[in-house]
C-alpha positions in Angstrom: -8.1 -8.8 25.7 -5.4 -9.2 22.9 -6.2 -12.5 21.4 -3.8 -12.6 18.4 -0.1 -11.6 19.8 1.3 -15.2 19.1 -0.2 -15.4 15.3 1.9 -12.4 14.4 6.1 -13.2 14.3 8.2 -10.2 14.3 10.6 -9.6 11.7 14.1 -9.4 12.9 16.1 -6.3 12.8 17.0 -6.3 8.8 14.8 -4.1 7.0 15.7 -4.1 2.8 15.2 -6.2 0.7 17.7 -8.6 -1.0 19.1 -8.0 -4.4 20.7 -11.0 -5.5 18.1 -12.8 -6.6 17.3 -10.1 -9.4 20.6 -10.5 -11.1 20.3 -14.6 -11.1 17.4 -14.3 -12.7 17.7 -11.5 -15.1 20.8 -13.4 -16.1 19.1 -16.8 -16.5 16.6 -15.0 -18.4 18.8 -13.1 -21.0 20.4 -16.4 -21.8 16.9 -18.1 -22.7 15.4 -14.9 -24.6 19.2 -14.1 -26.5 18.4 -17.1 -28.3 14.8 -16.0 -29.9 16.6 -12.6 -30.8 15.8 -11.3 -34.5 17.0 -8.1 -36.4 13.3 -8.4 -38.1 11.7 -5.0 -36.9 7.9 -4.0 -38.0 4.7 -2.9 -36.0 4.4 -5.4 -34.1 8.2 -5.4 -32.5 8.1 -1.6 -32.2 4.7 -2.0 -30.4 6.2 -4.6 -28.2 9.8 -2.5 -27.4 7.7 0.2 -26.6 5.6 -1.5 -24.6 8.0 -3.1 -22.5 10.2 0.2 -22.4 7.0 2.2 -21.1 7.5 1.0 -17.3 10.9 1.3 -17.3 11.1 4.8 -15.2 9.2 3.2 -12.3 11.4 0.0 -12.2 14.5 2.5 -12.2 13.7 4.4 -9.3 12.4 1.3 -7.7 15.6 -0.2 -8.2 17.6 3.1 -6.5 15.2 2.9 -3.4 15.9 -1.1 -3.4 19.4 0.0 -2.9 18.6 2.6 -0.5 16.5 0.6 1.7 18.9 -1.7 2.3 20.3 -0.1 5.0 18.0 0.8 7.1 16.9 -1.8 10.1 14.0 -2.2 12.3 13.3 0.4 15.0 14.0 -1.1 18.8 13.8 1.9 20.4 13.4 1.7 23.9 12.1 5.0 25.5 9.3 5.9 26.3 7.7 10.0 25.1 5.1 12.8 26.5 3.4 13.4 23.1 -0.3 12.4 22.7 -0.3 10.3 19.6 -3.7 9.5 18.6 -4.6 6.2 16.6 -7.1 7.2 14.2 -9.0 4.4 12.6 -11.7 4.8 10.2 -14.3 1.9 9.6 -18.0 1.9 8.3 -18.3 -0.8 11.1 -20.3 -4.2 9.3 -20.7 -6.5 11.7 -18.6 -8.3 9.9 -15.7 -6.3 10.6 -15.7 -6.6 14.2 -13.0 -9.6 14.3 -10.2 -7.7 12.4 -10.9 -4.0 14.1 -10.5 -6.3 17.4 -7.3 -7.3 16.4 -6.4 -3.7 15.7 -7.8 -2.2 19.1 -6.2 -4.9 20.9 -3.3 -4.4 19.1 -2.7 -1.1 20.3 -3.6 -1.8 23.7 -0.9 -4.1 24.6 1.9 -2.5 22.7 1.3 1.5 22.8 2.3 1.4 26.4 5.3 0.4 25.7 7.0 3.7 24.3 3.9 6.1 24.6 2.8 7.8 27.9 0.2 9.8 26.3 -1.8 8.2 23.8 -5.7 7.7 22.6 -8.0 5.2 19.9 -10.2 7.4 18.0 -12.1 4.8 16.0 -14.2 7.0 13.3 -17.2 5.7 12.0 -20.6 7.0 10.7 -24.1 7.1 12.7 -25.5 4.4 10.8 -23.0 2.4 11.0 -25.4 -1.0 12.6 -22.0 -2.6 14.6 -21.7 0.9 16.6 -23.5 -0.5 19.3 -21.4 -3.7 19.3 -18.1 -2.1 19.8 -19.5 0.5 22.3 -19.9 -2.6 24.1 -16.7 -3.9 23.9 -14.5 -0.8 24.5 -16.6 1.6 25.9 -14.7 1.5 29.2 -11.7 1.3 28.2 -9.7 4.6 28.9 -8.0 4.9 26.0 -10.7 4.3 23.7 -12.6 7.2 21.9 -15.6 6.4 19.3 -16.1 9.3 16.8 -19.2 9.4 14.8 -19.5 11.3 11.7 -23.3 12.8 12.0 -25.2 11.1 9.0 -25.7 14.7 7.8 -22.4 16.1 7.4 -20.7 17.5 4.5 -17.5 18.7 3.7 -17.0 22.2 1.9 -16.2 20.3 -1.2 -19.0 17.1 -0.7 -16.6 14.7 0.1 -17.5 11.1 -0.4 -16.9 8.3 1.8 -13.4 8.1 3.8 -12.4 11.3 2.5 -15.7 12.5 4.7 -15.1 10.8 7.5 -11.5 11.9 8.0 -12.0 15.7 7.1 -14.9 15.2 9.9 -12.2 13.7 12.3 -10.0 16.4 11.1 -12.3 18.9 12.5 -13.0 17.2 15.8 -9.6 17.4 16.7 -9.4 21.2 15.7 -12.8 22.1 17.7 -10.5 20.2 20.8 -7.0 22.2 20.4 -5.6 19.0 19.4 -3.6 20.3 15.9 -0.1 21.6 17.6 3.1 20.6 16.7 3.7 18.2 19.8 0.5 16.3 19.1 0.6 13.4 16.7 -1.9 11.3 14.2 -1.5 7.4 13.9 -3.5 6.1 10.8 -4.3 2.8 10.4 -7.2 0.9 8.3 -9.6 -1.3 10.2 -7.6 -4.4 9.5 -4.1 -3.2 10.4 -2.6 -4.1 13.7 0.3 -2.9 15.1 3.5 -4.2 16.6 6.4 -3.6 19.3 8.4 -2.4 16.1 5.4 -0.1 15.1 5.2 1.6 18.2 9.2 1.6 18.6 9.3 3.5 15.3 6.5 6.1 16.2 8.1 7.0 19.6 12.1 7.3 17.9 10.4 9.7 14.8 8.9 12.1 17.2 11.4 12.5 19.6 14.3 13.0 16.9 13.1 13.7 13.3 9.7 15.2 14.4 10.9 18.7 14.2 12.1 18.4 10.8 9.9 15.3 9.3 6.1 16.2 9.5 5.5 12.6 8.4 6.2 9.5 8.2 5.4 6.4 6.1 6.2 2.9 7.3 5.6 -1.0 5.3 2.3 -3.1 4.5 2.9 -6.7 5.7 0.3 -9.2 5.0 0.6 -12.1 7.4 -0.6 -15.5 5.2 -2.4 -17.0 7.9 -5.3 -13.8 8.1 -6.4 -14.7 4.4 -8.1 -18.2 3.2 -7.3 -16.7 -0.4 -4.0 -18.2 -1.7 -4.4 -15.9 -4.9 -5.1 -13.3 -2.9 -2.3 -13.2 0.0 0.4 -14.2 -3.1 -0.6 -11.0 -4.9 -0.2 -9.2 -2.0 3.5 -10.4 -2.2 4.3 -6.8 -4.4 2.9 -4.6 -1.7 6.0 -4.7 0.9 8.2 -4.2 -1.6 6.3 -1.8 -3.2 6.9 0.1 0.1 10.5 -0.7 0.3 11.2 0.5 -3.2 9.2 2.8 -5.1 7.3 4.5 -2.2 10.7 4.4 -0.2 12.4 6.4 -3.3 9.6 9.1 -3.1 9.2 9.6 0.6 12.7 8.8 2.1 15.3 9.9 -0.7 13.1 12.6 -2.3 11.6 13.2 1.2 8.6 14.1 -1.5 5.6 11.5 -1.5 4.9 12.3 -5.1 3.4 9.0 -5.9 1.0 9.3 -2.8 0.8 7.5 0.6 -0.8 4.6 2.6 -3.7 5.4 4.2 -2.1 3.2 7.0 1.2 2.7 9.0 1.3 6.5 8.4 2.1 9.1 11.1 1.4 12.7 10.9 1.8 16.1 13.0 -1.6 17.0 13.8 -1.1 20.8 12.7 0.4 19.7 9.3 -2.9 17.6 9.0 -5.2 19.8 10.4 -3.8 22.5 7.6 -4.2 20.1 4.6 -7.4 18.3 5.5 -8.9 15.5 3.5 -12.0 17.2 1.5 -11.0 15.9 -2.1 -14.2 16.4 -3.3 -17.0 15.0 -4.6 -15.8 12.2 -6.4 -14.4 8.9 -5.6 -11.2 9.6 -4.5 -7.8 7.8 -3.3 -8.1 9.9 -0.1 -4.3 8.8 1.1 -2.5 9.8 -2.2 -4.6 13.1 -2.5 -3.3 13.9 0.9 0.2 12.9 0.0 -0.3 15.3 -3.1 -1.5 18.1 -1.5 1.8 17.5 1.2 3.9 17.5 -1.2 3.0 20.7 -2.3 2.9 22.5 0.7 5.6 20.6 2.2 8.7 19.6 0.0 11.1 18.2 1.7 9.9 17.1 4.3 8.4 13.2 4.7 10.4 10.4 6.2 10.7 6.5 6.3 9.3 5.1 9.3 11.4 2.0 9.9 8.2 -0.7 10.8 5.5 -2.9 9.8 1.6 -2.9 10.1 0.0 -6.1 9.6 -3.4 -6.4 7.3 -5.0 -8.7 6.0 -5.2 -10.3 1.9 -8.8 -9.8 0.5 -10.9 -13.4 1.4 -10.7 -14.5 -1.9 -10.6 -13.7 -5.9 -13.4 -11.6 -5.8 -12.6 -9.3 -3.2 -9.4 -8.8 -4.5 -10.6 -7.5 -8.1 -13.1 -5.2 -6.5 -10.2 -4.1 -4.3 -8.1 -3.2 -7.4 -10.6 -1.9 -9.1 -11.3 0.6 -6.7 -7.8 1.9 -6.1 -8.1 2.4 -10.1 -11.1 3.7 -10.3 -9.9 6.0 -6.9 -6.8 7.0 -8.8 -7.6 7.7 -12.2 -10.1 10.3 -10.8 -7.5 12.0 -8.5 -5.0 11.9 -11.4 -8.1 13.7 -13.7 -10.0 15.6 -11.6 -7.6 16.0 -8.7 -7.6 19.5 -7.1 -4.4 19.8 -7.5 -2.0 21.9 -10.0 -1.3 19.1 -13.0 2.4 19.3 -12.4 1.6 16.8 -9.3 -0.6 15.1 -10.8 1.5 14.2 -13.9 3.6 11.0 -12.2 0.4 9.7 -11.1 -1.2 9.8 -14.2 1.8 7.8 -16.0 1.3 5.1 -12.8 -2.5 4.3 -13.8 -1.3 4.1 -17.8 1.3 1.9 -16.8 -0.8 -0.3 -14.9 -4.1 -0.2 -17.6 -0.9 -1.1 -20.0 -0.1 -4.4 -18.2 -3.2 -6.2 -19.7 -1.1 -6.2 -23.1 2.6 -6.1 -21.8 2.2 -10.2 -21.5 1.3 -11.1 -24.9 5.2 -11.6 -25.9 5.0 -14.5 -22.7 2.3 -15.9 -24.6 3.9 -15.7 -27.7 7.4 -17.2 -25.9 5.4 -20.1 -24.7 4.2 -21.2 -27.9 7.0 -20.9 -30.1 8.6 -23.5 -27.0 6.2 -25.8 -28.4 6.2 -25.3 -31.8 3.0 -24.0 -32.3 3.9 -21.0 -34.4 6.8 -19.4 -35.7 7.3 -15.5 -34.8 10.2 -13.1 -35.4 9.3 -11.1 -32.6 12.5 -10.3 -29.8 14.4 -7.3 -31.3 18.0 -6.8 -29.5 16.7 -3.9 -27.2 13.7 -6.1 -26.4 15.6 -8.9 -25.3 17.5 -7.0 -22.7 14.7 -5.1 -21.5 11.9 -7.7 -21.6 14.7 -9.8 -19.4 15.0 -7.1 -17.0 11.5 -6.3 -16.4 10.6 -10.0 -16.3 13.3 -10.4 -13.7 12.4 -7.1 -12.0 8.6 -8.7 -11.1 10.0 -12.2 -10.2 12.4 -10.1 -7.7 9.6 -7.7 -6.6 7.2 -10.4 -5.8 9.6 -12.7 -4.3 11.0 -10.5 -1.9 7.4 -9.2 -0.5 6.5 -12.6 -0.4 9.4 -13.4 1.8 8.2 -10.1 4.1 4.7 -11.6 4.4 5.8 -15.6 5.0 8.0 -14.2 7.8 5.2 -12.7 9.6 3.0 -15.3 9.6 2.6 -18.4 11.5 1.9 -21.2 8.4 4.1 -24.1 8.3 4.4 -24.4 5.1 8.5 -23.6 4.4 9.2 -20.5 2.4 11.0 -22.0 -0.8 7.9 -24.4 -0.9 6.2 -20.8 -1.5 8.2 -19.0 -4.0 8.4 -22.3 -6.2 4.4 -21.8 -6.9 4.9 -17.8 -6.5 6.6 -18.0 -10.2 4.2 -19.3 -12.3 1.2 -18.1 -10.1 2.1 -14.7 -10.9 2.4 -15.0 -14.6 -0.1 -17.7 -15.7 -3.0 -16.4 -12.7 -2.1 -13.3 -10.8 -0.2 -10.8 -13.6 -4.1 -11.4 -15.6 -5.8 -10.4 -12.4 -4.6 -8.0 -11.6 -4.7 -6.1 -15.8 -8.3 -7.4 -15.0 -8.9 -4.8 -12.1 -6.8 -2.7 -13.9 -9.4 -2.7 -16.9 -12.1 -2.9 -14.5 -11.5 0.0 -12.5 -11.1 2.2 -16.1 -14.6 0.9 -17.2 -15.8 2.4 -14.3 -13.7 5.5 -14.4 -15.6 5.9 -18.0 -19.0 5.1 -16.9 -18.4 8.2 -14.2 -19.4 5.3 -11.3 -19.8 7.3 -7.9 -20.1 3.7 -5.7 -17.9 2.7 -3.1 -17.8 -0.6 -2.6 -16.2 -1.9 0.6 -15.0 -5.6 0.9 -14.9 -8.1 3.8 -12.4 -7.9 6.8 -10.6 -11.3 7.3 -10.4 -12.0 10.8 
């Protein structure tokens, strides 16, 4: 049934991320910019200081879980445990979606055996959803498969909207079947996320020895190149692994405090911990993942984990998809930073996330302005001392970050096109095509945040 375990490579047993490459290039950097440096300071060079100096907190603690991930290596595993661990994977179920929800399903068929005794697909999806019927069809008989279906009625005590609904419905189904104890546990992946031996190696080694003190656990987004046509698209995915190996890796593994939110995917939870949280966020459009790593943090400091594995999605099918993407997930967060129901205090780091990325649609203008002083187009005393050094080290800092993710994603896929080939059109890509793309969602998704827009728009699955 699995028709996709050969287009997926496994990653070998290192983990981190490299670090080298940051301090070449920072270095190469500060030689080019030390030359344009200028003691002139007005507006405009406070503006710019400022506004290079305004992400720096993020790249810092990126930077300390860089260093931290470094050690840790890929789960292998090899036992097998008794806990039910329940795959829980939420779709609205297009008929368009059935190709990359197959590669999911049969994902976890062939490799869950392999560590889990006791274990069960509950695909969530709505009554109305029009490929229900389809994928009845297809996995109706199989043993492990369980389809629940959110009655097209239902509400939530707080009118939850979309996947927020769904979930909080899920949540209650397993309540209603005793399943939210301390030995059973919840697997969530999105509908184009398969698994692999790793993932289900890391599930099996968290529950049997950090389980009783680690109520979750977050692992990596990998996106394999070969599942999008979208070359814009699968290269600005390049920042999302080592998004996960940084930033998110400082908050959930060092702080063991998911303060900047989670995945809704490659994400394992205890089913009571759930169960006592929920997902009814309200009745707004709501990231639904970092509103439950919010409301965890809260009730449980302390207490989150790294879970040492990959899941592997797919890129948005092309530019389009990929600004509407981004434009949700601002749109998503700036609500849950705003209207949140949650005490601000945990709202606060969020809020300074969504500014910094809104910011980024003006942070390039001094690349602009670099480029053409290099050809003598106009004369500007812009690079103050402090600029140089930190416009070098956040310019290097996004070369780094997106070089290293897009060495995570080349090694999982199966394209023969060599990785160096790759990062040479990753560098300009990201500043000349992707960097603007992505301010544009960025602006996007606050234009809709101000017109109050209650839509959800869901994008196509790549197969």
């Amino acid at each position: 049934m699995f028709h996709n375990d050969r287009e997926i490579k496994q990653l070998g047993p290192q983990l981190g991320v490299s670090l080298w490459l940051l301090a070449a290039v920072f270095f190469t950097v500060l030689s080019f910019v030390i030359l344009h440096v200028s003691n002139t300071w007005n507006l405009f060079t406070i503006y710019a200081t400022l506004s290079w100096s305004f992400g720096l907190p993020i790249i810092l603690m990126s930077f300390i879980g860089a260093l931290r991930s470094r050690s840790f290596r890929m789960s292998d595993f090899k036992g097998k445990i008794s806990n039910l661990v329940i795959f829980e994977i939420p779709t609205i179920a297009n008929e368009d979606v059935i190709p990359a929800l197959s590669r999911v399903v049969d994902s976890i068929i062939k490799f869950a055996p392999r560590n889990l005794e006791n274990w069960r697909i509950d695909l969530v999806t709505e009554e109305w959803s029009e490929a229900r019927g389809a994928i009845a069809d297809k996995y109706g008989s199989v043993p492990n498969f369980n389809m629940v279906v959110v009655p097209k009625g239902y509400q939530t005590g707080s009118r939850s909207l979309n996947k927020s609904r769904a979930l909080q419905y899920a949540t209650e189904y397993h309540i209603a079947r005793g399943e939210n104890s301390d030995s059973i546990w919840i697997f969530h992946l999105d509908d184009d996320a398969s698994i692999g031996e790793d993932t289900v190696a890391a599930i099996a080694e968290h529950i049997k020895f950090k389980g009783h003190e680690y109520y979750i656990a977050q692992g990596v987004l990998a996106f394999p190149h070969h599942l999008s046509k979208s070359i814009i698209a699968k290269f600005a995915d390049s920042m999302r692994p080592t998004d996960d190996l940084t930033r998110f890796y400082f908050f959930t593994a060092l702080l063991k405090t998911p303060l900047v939110g989670l995945h809704g995917e490659n994400l394992l939870v205890r089913s009571d911990v759930e169960s006592n949280i929920g997902w009814d966020s309200g009745n707004r459009p709501i990231s639904d993942d970092s509103c439950f790593g919010l409301r965890f943090s809260e009730k449980y400091p302390g207490r989150s984990s790294f879970l040492p594995a990959f899941t592997y999605g797919a890129s948005p099918s092309n530019v389009r998809d990929m600004l509407k993407q981004r434009r949700r997930w601002l749109v998503d967060l700036t609500n849950l930073g705003v209207y949140g129901p949650l005490p601000w205090k945990y709202r606060l780091l969020l809020i300074y996330s969504v500014i910094f990325w809104s910011s980024m649609a003006t942070q390039n203008i001094m690349l602009v302005i670099l480029l053409l002083e290099g050809f003598h187009l106009i004369a500007f005393e812009l690079i103050t001392p402090p600029m140089a050094v930190m416009w070098a080290f956040t310019f290097s800092f996004w070369i780094w970050f997106y070089w290293n993710g897009l060495q995570i994603n080349s090694s999982v896929s199966e394209e023969k096109m060599p990785f160096w080939k790759k990062a040479v059109i990753m560098v300009p890509l990201f500043f000349l095509v992707i960097g603007p793309l992505e301010a544009l969602g960025g602006v996007m998704g606050i234009y809709a945040f101000l017109r109050n827009e209650r839509k959800f728009e869901v994008i196509k699955k790549p197969t």
